[in-house]
C-alpha positions in Angstrom: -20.0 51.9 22.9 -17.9 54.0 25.3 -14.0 54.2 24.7 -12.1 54.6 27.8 -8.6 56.4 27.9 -5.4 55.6 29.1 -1.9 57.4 30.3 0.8 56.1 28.0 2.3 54.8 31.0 -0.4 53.0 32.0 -0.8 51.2 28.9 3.0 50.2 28.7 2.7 48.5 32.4 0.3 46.4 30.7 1.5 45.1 27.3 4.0 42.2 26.8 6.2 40.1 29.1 9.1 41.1 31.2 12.2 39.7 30.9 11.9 37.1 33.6 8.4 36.3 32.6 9.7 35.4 28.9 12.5 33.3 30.3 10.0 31.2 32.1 8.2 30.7 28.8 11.3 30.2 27.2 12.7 27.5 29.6 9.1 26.2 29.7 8.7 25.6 26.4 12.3 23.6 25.8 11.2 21.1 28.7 8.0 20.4 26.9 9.7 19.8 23.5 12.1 17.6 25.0 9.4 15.9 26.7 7.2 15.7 23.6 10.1 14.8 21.1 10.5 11.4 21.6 6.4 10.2 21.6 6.1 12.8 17.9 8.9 10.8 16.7 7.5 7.8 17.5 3.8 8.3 16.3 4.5 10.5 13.0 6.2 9.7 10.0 9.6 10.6 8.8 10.4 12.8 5.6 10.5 9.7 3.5 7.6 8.2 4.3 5.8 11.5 3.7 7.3 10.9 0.1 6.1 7.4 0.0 2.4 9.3 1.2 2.8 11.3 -1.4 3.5 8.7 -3.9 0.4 6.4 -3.0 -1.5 9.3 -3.3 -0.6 9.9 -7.0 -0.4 6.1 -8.4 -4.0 5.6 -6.8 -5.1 8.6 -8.3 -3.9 7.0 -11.7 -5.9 3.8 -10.7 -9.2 5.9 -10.7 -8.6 7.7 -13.4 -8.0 4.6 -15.4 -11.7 3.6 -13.9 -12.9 6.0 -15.3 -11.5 6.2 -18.7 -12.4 2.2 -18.8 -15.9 2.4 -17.7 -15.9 1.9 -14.1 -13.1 -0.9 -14.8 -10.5 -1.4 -12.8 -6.8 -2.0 -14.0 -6.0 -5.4 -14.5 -3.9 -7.1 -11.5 -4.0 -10.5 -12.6 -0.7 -10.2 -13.4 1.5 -13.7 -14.5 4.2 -14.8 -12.5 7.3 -14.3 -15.2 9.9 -16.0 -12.4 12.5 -13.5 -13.5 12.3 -13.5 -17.1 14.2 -10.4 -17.9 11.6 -9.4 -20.5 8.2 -8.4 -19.8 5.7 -9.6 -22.1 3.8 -7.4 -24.3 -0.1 -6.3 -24.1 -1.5 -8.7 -26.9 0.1 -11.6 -25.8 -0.9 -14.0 -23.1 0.4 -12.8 -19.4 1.1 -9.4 -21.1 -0.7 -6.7 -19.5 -1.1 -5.2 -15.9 -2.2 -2.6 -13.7 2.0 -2.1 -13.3 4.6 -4.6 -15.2 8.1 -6.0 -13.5 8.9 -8.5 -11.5 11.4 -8.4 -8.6 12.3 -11.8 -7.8 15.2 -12.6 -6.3 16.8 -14.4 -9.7 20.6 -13.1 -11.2 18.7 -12.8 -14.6 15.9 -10.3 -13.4 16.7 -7.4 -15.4 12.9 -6.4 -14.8 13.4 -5.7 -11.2 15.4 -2.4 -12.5 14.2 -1.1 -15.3 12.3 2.2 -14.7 10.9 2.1 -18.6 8.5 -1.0 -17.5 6.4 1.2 -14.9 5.8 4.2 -17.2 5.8 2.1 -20.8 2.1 2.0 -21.7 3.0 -1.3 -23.8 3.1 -3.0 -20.7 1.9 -0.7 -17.6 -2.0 0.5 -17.5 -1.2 3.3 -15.4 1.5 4.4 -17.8 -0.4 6.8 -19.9 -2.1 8.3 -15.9 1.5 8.7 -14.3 4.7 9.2 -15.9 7.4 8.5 -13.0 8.7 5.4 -12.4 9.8 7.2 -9.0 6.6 6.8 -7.6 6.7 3.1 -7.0 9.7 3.0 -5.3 10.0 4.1 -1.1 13.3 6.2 -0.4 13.7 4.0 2.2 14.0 0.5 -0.2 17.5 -0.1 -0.3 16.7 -3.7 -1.5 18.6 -5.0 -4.7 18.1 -8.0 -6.8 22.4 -9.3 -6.3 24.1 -9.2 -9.6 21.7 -6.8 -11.2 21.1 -3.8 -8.7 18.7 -1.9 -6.9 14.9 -2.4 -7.2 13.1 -0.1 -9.0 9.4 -1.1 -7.6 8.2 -1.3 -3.6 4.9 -1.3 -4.1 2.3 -4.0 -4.6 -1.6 -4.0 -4.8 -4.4 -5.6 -3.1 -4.8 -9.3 -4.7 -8.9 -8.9 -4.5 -8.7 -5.5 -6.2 -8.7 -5.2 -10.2 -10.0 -6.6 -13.2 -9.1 -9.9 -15.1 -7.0 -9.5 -18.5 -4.4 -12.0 -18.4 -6.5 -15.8 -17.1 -9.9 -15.4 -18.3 -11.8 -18.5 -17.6 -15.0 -18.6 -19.0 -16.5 -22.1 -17.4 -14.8 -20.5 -13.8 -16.6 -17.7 -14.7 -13.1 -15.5 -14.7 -14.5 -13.1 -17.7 -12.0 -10.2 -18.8 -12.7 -7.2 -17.2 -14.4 -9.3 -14.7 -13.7 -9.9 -10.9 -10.3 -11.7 -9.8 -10.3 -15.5 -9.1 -8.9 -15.5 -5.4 -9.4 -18.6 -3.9 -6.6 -17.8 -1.7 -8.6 -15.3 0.2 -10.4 -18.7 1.6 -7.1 -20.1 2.4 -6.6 -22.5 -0.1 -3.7 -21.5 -1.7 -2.3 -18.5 -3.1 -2.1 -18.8 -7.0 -5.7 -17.9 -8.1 -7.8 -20.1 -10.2 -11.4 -19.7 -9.2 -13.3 -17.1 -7.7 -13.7 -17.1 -4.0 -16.5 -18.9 -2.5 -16.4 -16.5 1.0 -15.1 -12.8 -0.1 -15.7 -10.3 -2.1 -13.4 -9.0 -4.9 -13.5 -5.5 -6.3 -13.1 -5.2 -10.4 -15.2 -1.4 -10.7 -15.0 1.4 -8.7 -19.0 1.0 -8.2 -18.8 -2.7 -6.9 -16.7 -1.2 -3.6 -19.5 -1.2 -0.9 -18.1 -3.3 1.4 -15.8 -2.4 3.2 -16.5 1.3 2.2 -13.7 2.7 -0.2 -12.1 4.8 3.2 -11.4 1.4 4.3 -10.4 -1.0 1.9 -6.7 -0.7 0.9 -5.5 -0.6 -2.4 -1.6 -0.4 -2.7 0.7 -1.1 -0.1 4.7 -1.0 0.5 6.1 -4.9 0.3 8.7 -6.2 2.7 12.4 -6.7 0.1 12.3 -10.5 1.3 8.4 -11.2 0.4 7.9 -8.7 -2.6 7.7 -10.1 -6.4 5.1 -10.2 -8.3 2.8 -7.6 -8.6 -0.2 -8.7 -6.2 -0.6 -8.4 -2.1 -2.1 -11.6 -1.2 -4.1 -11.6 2.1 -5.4 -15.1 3.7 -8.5 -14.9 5.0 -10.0 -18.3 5.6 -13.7 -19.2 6.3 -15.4 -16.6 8.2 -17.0 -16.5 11.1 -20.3 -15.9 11.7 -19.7 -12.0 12.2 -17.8 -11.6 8.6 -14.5 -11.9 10.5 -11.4 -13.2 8.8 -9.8 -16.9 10.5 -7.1 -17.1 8.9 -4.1 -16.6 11.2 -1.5 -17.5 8.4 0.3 -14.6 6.4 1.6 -15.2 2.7 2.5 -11.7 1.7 4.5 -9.5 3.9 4.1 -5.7 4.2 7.3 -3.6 4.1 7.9 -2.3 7.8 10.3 0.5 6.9 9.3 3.3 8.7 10.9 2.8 12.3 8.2 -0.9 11.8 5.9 0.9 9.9 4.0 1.3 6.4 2.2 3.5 4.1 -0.5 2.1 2.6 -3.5 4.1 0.0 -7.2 3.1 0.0 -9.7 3.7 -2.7 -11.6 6.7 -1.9 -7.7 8.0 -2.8 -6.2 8.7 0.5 -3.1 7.1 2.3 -2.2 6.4 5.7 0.8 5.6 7.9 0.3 2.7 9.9 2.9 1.1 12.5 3.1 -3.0 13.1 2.7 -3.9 16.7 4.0 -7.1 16.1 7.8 -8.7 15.4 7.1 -11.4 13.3 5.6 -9.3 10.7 8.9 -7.6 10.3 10.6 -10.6 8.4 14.0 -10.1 7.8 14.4 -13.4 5.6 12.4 -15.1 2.8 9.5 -16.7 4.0 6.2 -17.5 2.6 3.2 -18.6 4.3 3.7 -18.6 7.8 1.9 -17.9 10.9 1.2 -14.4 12.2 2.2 -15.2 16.1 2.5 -12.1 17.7 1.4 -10.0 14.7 -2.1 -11.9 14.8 -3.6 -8.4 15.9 -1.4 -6.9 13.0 -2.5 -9.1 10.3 -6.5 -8.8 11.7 -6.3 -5.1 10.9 -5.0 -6.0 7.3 -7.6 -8.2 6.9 -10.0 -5.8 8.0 -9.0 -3.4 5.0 -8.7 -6.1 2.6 -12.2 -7.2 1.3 -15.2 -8.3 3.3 -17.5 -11.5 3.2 -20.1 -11.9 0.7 
């Protein structure tokens, strides 16, 4: 290779800008960040929901570990309703044990809906022994507070068709602990589960999640303050059509739209995602149960589409 050689003058006529060609650079890059300001701000999330990211990513990494630890089981999410008892029941007991313990109902007595032992007390929380913050499960951005008692210490709930049975076994339903959840709301016939569901498919081992593929099929998701209570996401999905699509146009649970009408939400192959509601009525701002999707039909399709998938 032949090296060619250069005056020093030479060379320093053609290195770096001049002045005037480093102002245009300058000046051009301020126009494009203010031009490209407002659509970042409107497509990424904020610091906090980076933190809620962050926290998915660690409580479903405690789900898998629990997995396997148990076997391919998952944690149990068949969770009883305790209507704002202020005391959690104890594993043992009947209604004793979840995948996460506390309720936050509405209800002057709920002393559950702020205690931060509940979350990380392996007495009544699975994950307990896999992740030792009670932070995690709240957003920064869930101001929400049960009046008289004080702030909530939970935001997150999981997928109603993901988990294992611990608390309603029902051997002649064929709801066997460590089993698959009943979930006959998934077929839109109510929402308290007490048989399994004659349409869907639910998920109660890592192994069993084939459809939709794990990438796909959510596992814990931030609540709205005015839907959140117990510890399941319920998802109507009605008869489906011929193509495995979801009917169901009716919503029961409501995801939290903090983020500027957005949520976080992790799936089971462990990663999370930021995803914004194109719909209003999805963004309740009331307590409502079961009511239907309107303009957030297209929101509450993509939901269903991450939930579980026809048998």
């Amino acid at each position: 290779m032949k090296s060619r050689c250069h005056s020093a003058s030479e060379s320093n006529s053609r290195l770096g800008f001049t002045l005037v060609e480093l102002s245009v650079v300058l000046a051009t890059s301020a126009v494009l960040a203010a031009l490209l300001y407002p659509v970042l701000a409107a497509t990424h999330p904020d610091s906090q929901a980076f933190q809620c990211l962050n926290n998915q990513r660690q409580i479903v990494l405690a789900w898998q570990i629990y997995a396997v630890d148990n076997n391919d089981v998952l944690p149990p999410n068949d969770w009883h309703s305790g209507s704002g008892q202020p005391v959690a029941y104890m594993k043992g007991l009947p209604f004793s044990w979840n995948w996460l313990a506390g309720e936050m109902d509405q209800v002057g007595s709920n002393t559950q809906a702020t205690n931060t032992d509940l979350p990380i007390n392996p007495r009544f929380s699975a994950l307990a022994i896999y992740n030792h913050s009670a932070g995690t499960y709240h957003c920064p951005a869930d101001t929400s507070v049960v009046t008289g008692v004080g702030p909530r210490v939970r935001s997150v709930t999981m997928n109603a068709a993901v988990g294992s049975v611990w608390n309603h076994p029902n051997q002649a339903a064929g709801i066997v602990p460590g089993g698959p959840l009943p979930a006959n709301f998934l077929d839109g016939s109510g929402w308290t589960g007490t048989i399994l569901s004659k349409y869907w498919r639910t998920y109660n081992k890592l192994t069993g999640m084939i459809q939709p593929a794990p990438a796909k099929l959510f596992v814990i998701t931030d609540e709205n303050p005015f839907s959140i209570n117990d510890l399941g996401f319920t998802v109507s999905m009605g008869v489906p059509e011929a193509n495995g699509q979801a009917t169901s146009t009716q919503i029961i649970d409501t995801p939290a739209s903090y983020h500027d009408g957005a949520v976080t939400l992790s799936f089971a192959d462990g990663h999370t995602e930021f995803h914004r509601w194109l719909g209003s009525t999805i963004k309740i701002t009331q307590a409502i149960s079961a009511y239907n999707a309107g303009d957030s039909l297209q929101d509450l399709q993509w939901l269903q589409a991450r939930t579980t998938a026809a048998k």
